[in-house]
C-alpha positions as CSV (number, residue, x, y, z in Angstrom):
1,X,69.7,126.2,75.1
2,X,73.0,124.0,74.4
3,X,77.0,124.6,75.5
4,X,79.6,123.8,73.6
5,X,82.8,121.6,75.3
6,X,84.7,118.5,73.9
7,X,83.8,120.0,70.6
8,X,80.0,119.6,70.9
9,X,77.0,120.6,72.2
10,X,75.5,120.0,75.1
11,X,72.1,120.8,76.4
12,X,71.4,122.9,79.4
13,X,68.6,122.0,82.0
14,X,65.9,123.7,82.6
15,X,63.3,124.4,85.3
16,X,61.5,121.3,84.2
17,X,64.4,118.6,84.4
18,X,64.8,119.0,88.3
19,X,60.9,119.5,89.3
20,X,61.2,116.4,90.8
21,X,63.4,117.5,93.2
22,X,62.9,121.5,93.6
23,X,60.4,121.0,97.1
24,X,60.1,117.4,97.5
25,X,63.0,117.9,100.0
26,X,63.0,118.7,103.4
27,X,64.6,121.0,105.9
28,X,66.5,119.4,108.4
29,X,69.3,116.9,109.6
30,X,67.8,113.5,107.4
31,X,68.7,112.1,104.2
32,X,65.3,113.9,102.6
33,X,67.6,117.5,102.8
34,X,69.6,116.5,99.6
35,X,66.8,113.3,98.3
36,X,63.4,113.7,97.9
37,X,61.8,110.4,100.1
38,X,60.8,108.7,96.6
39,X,63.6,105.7,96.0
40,X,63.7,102.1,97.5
41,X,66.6,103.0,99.5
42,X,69.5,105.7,100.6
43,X,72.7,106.4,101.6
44,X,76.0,108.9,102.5
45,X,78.7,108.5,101.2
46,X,82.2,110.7,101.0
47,X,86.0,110.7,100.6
48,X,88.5,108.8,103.5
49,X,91.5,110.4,104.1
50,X,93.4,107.4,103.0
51,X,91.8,107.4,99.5
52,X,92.5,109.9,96.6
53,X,89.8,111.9,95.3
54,X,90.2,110.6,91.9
55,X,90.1,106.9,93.5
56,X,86.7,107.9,95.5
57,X,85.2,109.6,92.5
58,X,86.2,106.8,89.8
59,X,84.5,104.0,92.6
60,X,81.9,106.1,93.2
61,X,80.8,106.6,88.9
62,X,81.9,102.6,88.3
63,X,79.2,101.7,90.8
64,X,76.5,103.9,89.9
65,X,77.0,102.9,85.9
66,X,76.6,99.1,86.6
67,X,73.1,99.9,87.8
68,X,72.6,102.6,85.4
69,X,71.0,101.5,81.7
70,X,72.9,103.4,79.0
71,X,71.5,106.9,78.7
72,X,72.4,110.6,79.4
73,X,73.1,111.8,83.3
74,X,72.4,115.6,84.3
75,X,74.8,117.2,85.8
76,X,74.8,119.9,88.1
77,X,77.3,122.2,89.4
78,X,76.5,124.8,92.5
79,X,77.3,128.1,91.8
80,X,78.9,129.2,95.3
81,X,80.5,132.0,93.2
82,X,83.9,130.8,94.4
83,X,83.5,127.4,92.7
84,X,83.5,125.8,89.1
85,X,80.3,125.6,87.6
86,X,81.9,124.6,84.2
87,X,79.5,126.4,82.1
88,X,79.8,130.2,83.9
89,X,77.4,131.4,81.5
90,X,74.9,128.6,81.2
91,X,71.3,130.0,83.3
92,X,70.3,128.6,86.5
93,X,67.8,126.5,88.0
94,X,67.4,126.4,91.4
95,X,66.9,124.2,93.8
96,X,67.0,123.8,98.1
97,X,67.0,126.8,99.6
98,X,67.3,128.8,95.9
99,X,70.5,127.4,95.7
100,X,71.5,128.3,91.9
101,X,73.0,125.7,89.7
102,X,74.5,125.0,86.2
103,X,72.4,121.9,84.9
104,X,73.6,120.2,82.2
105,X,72.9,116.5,79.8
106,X,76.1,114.7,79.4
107,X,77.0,111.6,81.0
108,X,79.5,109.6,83.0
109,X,82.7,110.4,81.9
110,X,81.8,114.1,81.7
111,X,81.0,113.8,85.4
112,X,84.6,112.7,86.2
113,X,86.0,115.0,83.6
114,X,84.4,118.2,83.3
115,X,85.5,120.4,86.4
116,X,88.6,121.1,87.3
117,X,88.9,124.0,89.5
118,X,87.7,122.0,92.2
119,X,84.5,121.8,94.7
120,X,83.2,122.6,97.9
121,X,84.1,119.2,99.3
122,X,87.9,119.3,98.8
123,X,89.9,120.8,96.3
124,X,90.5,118.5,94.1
125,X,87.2,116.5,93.0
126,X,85.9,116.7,89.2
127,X,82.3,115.1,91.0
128,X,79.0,117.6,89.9
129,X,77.4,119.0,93.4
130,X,74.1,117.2,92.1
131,X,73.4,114.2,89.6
132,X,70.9,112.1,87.9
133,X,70.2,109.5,85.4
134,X,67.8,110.7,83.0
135,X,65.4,107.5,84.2
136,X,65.6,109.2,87.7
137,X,66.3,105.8,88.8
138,X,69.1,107.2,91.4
139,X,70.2,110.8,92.8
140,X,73.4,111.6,94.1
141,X,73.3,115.4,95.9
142,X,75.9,117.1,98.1
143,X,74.6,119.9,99.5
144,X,76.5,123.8,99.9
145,X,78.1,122.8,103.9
146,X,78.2,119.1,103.6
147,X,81.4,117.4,103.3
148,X,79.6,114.3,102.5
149,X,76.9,113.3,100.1
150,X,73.7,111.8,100.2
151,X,71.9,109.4,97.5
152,X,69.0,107.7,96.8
153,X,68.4,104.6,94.1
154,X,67.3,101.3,94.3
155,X,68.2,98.3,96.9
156,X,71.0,97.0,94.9
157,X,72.7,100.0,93.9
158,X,73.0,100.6,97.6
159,X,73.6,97.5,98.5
160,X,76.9,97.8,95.6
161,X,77.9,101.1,97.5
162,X,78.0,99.7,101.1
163,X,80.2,96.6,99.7
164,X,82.8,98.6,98.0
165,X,85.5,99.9,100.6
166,X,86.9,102.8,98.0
167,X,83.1,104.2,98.1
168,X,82.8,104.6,101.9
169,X,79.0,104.4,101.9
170,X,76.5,104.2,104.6
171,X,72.8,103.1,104.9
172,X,70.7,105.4,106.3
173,X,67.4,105.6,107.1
174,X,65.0,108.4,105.9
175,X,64.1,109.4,110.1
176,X,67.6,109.1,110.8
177,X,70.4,111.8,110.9
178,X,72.6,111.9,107.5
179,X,75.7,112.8,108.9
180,X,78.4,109.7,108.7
181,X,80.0,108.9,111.7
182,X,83.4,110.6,112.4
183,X,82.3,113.7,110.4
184,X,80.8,117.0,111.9
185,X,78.7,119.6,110.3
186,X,80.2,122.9,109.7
């Protein structure tokens, strides 16, 4: 199935495109909720206060495309039912806990771009809740009653993430708690 936006079409995920993820994750407090336990290394990562959300989200993007090769990312918006999902028509997969979400092949600049109504994280992000290269080589999840999120890629991406103050990430071990210091869970 394709969506139309920006005068194209864009095709929707399936079922298929996120089988990777749909029950390689695990229940609990560790990074493996939101990443499956199959990349080199992982991380949280979420907004200061003292840092816009389009500053956070543009740091965020810049550092995952200088590790990225040029291809198409999947995008994926949560459907909360409160929330944009960017596509409101567009079928669901589902993933976590049968979360629903709008999964859709665009890229980048469509992740910084395409919502505007907001997320569950603060009111004024563009981010998708869930996102991928189409290499799988990183993922970046926030999931439904985090206010941060988690990823997972290789050493150097992470290694680019901890180094960059705008990003605010964190190493994190797979056994060890995902929530970033100075944050509580709701």
């Amino acid at each position: 199935m394709q969506v139309k936006k920006d005068g194209r079409d864009w095709r929707v995920g399936a079922t298929s495109d996120v089988g990777w993820i749909a029950g390689h994750t695990t229940a609990g407090v560790s990074i493996t909720t939101a990443v499956p336990p199959v990349f080199d290394a992982y991380a949280t990562t979420y907004q200061a206060d003292d840092i816009t959300a389009a500053a956070y989200e543009q740091a965020l993007i810049e550092d995952l495309i200088t590790h990225t090769p040029d291809q198409p990312w999947w995008l994926a918006y949560l459907d909360t039912g409160t929330h944009d999902v960017v596509f409101p028509h567009a079928p669901r997969v589902f993933l976590y806990w049968n979360w629903p979400y709008v999964l859709v092949e665009a890229g980048p600049e469509q992740a910084l771009t395409w919502r505007t109504g907001g997320h569950i994280r603060h009111a004024h992000g563009a981010l998708p809740d869930l996102f991928f290269p189409a290499d799988r080589s990183w993922l970046v999840s926030a999931l439904w009653d985090d206010t941060w999120t988690c990823l997972g890629g290789p050493e150097q991406l992470i290694h680019t993430l901890e180094r960059d103050p705008v990003a605010n990430a964190r190493r994190v071990r797979l056994d060890e708690d995902a929530l970033p210091p100075g944050l509580t869970r709701e």
